[in-house]
Backbone bond lengths (Angstrom), bond angles and torsions (degrees), N, CA, C in turn:
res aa  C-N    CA-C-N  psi(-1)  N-CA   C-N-CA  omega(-1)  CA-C   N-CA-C  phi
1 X - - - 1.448 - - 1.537 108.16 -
2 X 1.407 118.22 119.11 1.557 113.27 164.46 1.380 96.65 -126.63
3 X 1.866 98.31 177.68 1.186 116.79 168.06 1.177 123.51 -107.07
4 X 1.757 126.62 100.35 1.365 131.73 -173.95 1.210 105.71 -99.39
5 X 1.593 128.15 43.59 1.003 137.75 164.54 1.908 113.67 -37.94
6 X 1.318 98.72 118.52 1.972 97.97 175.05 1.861 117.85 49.02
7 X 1.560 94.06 5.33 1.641 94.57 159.30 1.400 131.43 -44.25
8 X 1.166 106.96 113.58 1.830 120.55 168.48 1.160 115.31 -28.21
9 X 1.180 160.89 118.87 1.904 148.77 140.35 1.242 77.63 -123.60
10 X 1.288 163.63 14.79 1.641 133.87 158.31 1.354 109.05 -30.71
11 X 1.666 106.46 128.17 1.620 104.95 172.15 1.407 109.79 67.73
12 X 0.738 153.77 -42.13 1.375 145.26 -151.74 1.613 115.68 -91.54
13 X 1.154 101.42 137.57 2.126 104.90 175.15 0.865 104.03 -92.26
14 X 1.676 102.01 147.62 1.719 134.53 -163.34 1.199 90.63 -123.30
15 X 1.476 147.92 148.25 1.268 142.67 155.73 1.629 94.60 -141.57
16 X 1.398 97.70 153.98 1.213 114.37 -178.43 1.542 121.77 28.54
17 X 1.137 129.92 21.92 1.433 144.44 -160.77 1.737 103.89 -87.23
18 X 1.318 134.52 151.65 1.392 130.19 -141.05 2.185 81.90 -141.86
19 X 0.747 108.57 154.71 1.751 119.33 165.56 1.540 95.91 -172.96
20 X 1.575 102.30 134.88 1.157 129.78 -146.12 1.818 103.92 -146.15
21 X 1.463 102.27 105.94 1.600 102.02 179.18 1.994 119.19 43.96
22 X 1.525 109.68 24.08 1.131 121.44 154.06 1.649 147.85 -61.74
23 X 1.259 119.99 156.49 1.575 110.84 178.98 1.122 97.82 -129.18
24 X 1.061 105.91 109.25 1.874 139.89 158.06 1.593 119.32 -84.01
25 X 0.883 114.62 5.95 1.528 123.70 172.15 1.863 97.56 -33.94
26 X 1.289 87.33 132.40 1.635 92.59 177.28 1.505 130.70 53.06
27 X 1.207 102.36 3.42 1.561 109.04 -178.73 1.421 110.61 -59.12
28 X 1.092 127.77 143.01 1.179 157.41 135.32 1.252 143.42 -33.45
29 X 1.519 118.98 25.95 1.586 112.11 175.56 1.955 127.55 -93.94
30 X 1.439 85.33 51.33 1.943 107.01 174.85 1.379 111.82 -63.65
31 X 1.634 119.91 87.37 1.776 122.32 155.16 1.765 81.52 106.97
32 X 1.011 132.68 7.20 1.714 121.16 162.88 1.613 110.18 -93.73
33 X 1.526 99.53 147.92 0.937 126.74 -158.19 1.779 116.22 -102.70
34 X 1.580 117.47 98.30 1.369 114.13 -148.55 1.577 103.65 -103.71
35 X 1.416 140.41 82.08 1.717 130.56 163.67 0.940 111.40 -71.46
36 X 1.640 114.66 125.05 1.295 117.15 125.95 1.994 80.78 76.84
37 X 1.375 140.37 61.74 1.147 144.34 166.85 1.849 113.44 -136.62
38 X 1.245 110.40 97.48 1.237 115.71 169.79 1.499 130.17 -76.67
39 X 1.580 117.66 124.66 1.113 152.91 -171.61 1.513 113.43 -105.57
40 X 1.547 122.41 101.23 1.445 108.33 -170.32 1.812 101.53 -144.95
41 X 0.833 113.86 132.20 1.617 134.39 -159.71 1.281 106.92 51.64
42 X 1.547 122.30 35.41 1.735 107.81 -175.07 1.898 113.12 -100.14
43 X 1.146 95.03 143.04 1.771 107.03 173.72 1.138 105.75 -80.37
44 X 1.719 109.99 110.76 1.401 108.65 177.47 1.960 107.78 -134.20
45 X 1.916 88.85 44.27 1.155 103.94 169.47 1.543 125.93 -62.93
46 X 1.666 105.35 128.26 1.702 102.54 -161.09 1.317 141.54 44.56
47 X 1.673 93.65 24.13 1.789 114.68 155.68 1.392 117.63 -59.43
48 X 1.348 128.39 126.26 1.518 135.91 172.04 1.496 112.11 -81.07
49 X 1.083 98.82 115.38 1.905 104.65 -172.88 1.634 82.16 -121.54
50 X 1.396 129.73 29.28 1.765 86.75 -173.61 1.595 112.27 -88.42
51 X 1.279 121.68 158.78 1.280 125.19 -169.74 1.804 118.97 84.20
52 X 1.179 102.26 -19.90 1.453 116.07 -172.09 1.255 111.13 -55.30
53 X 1.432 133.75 145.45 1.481 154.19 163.59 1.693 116.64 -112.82
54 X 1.703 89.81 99.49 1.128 115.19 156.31 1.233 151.97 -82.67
55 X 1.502 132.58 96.18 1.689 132.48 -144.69 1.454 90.46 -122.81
56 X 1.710 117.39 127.26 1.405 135.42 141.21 1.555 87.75 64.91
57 X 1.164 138.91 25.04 1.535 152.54 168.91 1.689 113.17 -71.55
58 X 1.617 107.50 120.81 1.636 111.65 -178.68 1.516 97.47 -107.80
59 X 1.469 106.57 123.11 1.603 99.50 156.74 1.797 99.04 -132.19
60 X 1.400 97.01 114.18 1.727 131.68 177.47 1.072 113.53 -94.23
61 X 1.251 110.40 97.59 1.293 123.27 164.39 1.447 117.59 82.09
62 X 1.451 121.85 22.76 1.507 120.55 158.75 1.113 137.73 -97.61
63 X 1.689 111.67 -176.27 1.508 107.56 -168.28 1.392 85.46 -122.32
64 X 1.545 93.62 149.16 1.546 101.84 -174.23 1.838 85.86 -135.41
65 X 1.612 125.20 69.66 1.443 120.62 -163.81 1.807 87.08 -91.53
66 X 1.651 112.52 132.20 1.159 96.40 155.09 1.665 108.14 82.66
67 X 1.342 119.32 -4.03 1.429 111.41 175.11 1.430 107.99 -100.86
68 X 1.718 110.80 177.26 1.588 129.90 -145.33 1.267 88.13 -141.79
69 X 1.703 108.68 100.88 1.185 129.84 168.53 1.624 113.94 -130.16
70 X 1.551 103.48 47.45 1.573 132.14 154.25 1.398 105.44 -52.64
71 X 1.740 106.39 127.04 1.257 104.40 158.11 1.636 120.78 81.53
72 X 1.281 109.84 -23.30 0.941 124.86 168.38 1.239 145.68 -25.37
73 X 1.649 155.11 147.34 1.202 145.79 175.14 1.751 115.19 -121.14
74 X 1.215 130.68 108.84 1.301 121.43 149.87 1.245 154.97 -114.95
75 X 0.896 122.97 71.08 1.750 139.63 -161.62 1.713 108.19 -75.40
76 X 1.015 98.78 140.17 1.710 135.71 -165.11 2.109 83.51 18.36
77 X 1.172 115.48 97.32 1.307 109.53 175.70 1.692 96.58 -137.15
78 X 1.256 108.46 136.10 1.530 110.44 160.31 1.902 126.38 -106.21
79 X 1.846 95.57 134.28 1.526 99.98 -166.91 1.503 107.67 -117.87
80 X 1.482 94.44 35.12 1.659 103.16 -176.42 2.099 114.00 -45.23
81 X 1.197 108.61 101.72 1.384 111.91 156.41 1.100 112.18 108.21
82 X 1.608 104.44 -8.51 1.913 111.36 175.64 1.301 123.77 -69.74
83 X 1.896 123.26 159.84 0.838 118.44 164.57 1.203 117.92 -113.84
84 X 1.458 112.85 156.76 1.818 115.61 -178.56 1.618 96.29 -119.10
85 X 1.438 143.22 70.40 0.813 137.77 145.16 1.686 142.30 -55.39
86 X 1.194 99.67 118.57 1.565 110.32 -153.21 1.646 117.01 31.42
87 X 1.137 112.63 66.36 1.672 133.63 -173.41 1.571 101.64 -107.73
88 X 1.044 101.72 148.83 1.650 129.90 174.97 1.210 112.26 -84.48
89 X 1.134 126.45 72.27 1.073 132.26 173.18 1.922 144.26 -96.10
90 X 1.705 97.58 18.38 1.443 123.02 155.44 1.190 130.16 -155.82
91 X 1.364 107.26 160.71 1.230 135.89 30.70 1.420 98.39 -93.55
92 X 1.517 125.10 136.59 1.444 136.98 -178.36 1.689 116.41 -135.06
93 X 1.210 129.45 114.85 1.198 146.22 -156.57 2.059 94.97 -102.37
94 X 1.601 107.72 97.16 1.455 120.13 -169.99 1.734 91.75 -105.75
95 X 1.614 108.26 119.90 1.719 101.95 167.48 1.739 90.84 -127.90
96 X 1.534 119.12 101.82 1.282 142.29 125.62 1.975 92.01 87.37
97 X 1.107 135.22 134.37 1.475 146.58 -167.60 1.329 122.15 172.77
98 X 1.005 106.49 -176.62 1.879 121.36 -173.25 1.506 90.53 -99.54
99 X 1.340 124.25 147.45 1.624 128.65 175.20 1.289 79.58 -157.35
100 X 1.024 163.84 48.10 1.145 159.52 -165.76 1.560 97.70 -110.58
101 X 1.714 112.43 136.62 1.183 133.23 177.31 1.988 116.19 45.59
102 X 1.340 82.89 28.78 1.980 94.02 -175.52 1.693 97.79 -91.73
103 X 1.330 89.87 164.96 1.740 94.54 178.98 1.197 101.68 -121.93
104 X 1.289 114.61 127.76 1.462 134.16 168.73 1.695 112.86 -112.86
105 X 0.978 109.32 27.95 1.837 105.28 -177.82 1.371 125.17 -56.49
106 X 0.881 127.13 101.39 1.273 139.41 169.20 1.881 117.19 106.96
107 X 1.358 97.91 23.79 1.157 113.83 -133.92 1.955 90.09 -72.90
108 X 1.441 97.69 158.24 2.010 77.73 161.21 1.725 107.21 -118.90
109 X 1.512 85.18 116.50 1.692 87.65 179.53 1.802 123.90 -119.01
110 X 1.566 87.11 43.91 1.832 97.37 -157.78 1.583 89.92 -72.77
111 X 1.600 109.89 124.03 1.783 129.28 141.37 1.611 75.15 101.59
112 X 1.296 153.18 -16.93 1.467 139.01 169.88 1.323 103.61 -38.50
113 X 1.756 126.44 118.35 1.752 98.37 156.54 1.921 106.71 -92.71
114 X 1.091 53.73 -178.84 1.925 69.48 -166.58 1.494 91.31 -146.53
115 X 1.178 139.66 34.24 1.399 137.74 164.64 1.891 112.07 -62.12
116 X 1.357 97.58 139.10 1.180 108.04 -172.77 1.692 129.12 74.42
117 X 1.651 99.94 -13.34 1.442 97.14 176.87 1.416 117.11 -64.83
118 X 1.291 98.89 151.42 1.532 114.37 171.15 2.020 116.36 -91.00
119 X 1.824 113.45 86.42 0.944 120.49 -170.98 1.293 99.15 -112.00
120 X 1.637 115.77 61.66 1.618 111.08 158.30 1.565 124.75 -44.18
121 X 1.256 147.48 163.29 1.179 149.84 -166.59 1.420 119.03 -2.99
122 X 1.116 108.04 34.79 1.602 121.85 -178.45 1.425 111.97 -46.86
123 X 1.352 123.50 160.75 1.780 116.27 -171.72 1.620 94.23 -139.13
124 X 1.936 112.20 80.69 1.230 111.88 165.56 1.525 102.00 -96.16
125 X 1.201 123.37 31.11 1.753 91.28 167.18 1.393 125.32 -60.64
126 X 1.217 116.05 159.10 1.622 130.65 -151.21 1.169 109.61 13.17
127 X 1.757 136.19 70.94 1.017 164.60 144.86 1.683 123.99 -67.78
128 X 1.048 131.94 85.21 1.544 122.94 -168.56 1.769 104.39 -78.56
129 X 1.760 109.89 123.28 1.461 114.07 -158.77 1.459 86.45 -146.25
130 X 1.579 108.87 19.19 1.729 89.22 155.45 1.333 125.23 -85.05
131 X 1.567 100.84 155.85 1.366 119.50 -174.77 1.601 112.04 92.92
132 X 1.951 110.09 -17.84 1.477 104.01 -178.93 1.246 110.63 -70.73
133 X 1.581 100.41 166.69 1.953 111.51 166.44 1.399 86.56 -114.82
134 X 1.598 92.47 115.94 1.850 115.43 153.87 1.211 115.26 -108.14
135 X 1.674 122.76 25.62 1.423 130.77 160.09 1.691 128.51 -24.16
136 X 0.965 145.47 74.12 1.547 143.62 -155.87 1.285 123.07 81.74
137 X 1.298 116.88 -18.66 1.977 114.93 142.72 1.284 124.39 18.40
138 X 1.013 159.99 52.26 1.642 125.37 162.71 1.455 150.85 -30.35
139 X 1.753 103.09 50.03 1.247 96.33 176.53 2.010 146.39 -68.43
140 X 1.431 89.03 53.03 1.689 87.50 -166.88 1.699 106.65 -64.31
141 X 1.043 80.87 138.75 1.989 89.87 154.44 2.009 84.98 66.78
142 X 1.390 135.37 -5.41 1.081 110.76 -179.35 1.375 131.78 -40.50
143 X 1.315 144.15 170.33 1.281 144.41 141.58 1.729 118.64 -89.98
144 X 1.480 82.81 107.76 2.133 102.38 -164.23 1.624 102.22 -86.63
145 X 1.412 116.45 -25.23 1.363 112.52 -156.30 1.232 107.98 -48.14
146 X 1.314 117.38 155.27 1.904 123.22 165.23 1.156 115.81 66.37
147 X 1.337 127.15 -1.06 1.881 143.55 -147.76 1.750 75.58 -88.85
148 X 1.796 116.33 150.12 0.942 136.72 -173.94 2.142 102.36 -120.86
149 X 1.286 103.89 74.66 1.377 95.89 161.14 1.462 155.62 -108.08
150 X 1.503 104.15 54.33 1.266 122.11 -148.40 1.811 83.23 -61.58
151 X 1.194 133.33 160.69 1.390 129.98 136.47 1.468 98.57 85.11
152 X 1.369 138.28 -8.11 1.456 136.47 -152.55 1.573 84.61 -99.56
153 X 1.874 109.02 149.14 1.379 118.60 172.18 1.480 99.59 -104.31
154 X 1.416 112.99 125.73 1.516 113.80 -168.91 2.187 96.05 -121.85
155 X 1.305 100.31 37.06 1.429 104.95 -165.30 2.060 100.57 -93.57
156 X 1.312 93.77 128.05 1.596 112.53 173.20 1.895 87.28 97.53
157 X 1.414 117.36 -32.03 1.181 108.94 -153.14 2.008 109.47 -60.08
158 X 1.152 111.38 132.93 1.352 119.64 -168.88 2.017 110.54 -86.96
159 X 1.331 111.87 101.98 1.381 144.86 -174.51 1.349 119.24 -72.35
160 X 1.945 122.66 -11.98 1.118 106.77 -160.66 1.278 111.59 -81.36
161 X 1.401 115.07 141.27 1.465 148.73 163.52 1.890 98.71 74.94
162 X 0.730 104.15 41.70 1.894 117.90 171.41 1.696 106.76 -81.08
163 X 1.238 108.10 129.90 1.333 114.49 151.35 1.715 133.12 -37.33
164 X 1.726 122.50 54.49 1.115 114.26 -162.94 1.752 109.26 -84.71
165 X 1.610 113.81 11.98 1.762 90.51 173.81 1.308 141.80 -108.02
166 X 0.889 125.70 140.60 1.459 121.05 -147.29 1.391 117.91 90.82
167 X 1.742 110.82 23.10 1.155 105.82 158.09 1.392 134.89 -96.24
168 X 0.924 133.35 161.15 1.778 124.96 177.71 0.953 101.29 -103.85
169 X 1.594 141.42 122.22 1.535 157.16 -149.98 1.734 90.08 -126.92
170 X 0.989 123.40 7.59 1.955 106.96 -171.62 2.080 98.86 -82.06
171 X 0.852 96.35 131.28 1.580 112.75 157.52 2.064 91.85 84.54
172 X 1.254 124.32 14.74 1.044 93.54 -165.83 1.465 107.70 -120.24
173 X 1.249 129.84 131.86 1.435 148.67 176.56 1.269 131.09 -35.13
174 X 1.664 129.82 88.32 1.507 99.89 -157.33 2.198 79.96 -142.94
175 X 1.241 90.50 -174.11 1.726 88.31 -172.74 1.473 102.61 -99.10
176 X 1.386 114.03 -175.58 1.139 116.66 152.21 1.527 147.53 -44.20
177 X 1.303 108.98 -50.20 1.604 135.56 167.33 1.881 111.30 -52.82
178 X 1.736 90.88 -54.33 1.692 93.49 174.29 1.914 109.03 -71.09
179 X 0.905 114.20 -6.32 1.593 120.05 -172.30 1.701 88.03 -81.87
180 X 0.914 102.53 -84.92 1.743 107.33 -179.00 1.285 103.78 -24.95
181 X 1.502 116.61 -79.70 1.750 114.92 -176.82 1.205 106.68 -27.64
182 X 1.874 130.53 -79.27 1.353 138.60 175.42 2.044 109.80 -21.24
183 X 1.048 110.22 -34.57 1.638 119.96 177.83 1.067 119.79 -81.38
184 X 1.006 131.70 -43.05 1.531 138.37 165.26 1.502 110.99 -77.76
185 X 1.333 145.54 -33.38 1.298 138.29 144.30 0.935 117.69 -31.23
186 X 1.546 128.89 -40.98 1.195 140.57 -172.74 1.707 115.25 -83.32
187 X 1.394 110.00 -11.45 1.242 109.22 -170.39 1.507 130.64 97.56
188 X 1.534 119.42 0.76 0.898 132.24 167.71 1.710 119.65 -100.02
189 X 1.693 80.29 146.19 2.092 91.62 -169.95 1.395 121.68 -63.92
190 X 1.060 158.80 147.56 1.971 119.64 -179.88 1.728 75.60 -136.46
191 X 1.258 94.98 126.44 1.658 94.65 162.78 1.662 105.10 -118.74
192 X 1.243 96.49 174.34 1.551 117.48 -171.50 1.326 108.62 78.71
């Protein structure tokens, strides 16, 4: 455990680099370039990531309260168990990861796609995700309540046993298969 309190990485590449039950408070990794560097119980409350490029990157189980992940890049990265409390989280460029059991509450994720992510029991209530593509998503078991998806494509994306009430379904893109599910949640019979 150290304290990398407001530590420098501006610009700079991390590869394969490990942080372990750390405090990153305020750190600094603006336009650096992070592979393949695991992050696991670390406080990386009001850390500046904006511009940052993230590759094959695990952060387990942190808090990211208050950080600036503007601009951002994350490709195949897993954020199993983190939180983004009142975090900056666009414009953010997501290509395919683990989001699984992360908290995004209240999060603002308008026009972000997030297609293909893997957001098992994810916790977007009152999450604003219009305009996103959650096209092939895994939202099982998510928490949907209060979620704002006017405009969002939620097509291929997989719904079972998700928090869908209290959602607003107007304008938003979903298939056939998820239409049925949405009906029978609702209490209706669907035959044929």
């Amino acid at each position: 455990m150290a304290d990398l309190s407001r530590a420098d990485f501006a610009r700079e590449t991390l590869q394969g680099r490990r942080f372990e039950d750390d405090r990153l408070v305020g750190a600094d990794f603006s336009e650096a370039v992070l592979e393949r560097v695991v992050f696991e119980r670390c406080d990386l409350s009001g850390a500046e990531l904006t511009s940052a490029e993230l590759v094959d990157c695990a952060f387990l189980g942190c808090s990211f309260e208050g950080a600036r992940l503007f601009g951002s890049t994350l490709r195949g990265c897993k954020l199993t168990g983190s939180t983004f409390l009142r975090a900056q989280l666009r414009p953010l460029v997501v290509d395919g990861g683990d989001w699984s059991y992360v908290s995004l509450r209240g999060a603002d994720l308008r026009g972000v796609s997030l297609a293909g992510v893997r957001l098992v029991e994810a916790d977007l209530t009152d999450a604003d995700l219009s305009g996103s593509d959650l096209s092939g998503a895994d939202l099982t078991r998510a928490r949907l309540r209060g979620v704002r998806l006017r405009g969002a494509d939620l097509r291929g994306a997989v719904l079972d046993g998700g928090d869908v009430d209290g959602v607003d379904w107007r304008e938003v893109r979903i298939d056939l298969a998820q239409a049925v599910l949405l009906a029978r949640a609702r209490g209706a019979v669907v035959d044929g």
